[in-house]
C-alpha positions in Angstrom: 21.8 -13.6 22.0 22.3 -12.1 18.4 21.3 -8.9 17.6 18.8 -10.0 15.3 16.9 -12.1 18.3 17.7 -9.7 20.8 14.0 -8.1 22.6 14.6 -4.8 21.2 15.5 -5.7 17.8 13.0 -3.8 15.1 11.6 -5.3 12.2 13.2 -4.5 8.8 11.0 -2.8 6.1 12.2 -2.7 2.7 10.3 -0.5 0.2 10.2 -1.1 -3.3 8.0 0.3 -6.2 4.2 -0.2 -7.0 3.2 -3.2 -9.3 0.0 -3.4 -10.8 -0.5 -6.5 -9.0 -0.4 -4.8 -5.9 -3.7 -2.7 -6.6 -6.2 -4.9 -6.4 -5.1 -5.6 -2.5 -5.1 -1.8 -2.2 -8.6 -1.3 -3.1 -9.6 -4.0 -0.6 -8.0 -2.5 2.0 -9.0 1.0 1.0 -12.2 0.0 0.5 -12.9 -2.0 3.9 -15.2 -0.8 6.0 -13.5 -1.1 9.0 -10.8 0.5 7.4 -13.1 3.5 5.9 -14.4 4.1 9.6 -11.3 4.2 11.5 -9.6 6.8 8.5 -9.0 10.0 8.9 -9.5 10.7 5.6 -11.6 8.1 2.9 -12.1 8.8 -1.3 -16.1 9.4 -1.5 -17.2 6.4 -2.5 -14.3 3.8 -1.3 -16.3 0.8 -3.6 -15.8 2.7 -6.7 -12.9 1.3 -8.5 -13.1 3.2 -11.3 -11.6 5.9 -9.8 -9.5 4.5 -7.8 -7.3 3.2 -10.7 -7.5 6.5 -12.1 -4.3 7.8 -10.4 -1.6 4.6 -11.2 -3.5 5.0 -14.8 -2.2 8.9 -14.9 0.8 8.2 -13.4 1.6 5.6 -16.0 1.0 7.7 -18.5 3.1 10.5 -17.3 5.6 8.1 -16.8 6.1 8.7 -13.5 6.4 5.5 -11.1 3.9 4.5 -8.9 4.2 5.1 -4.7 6.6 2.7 -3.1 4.8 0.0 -0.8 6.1 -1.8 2.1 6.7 -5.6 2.4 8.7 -6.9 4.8 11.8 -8.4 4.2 12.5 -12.0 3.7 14.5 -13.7 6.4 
């Protein structure tokens, strides 16, 4: 048995920076209401995207990157 296959082997993550592409699947998951119930903390008004974008819009602007996201890594 390999390493990788092995029971107790843990999944990789590999983080990489924020793309705009990314934030419309952020707002759907912020904005779920499953999600919004279970959070410990939720924006206001989670359907208002407006605001949402307003904080990758400031970072942009200070030219400061965007938070990194997880994807898992491909095998």
């Amino acid at each position: 048995m390999t390493p990788a296959s092995s029971p107790r082997a843990r999944p990789v993550v590999v983080l990489r920076e924020v793309v705009d592409d990314d934030l419309p699947v952020f707002f759907a998951h912020m904005s779920d209401p499953e999600s919004v119930r279970v959070a410990a903390f939720a924006a206001e008004d989670p359907a208002d995207r407006v605001r949402f974008d307003t904080l990758p819009q400031a970072l942009k602007e200070q030219g400061r990157p965007h938070r990194p996201g997880s994807v898992p890594r491909a095998t």
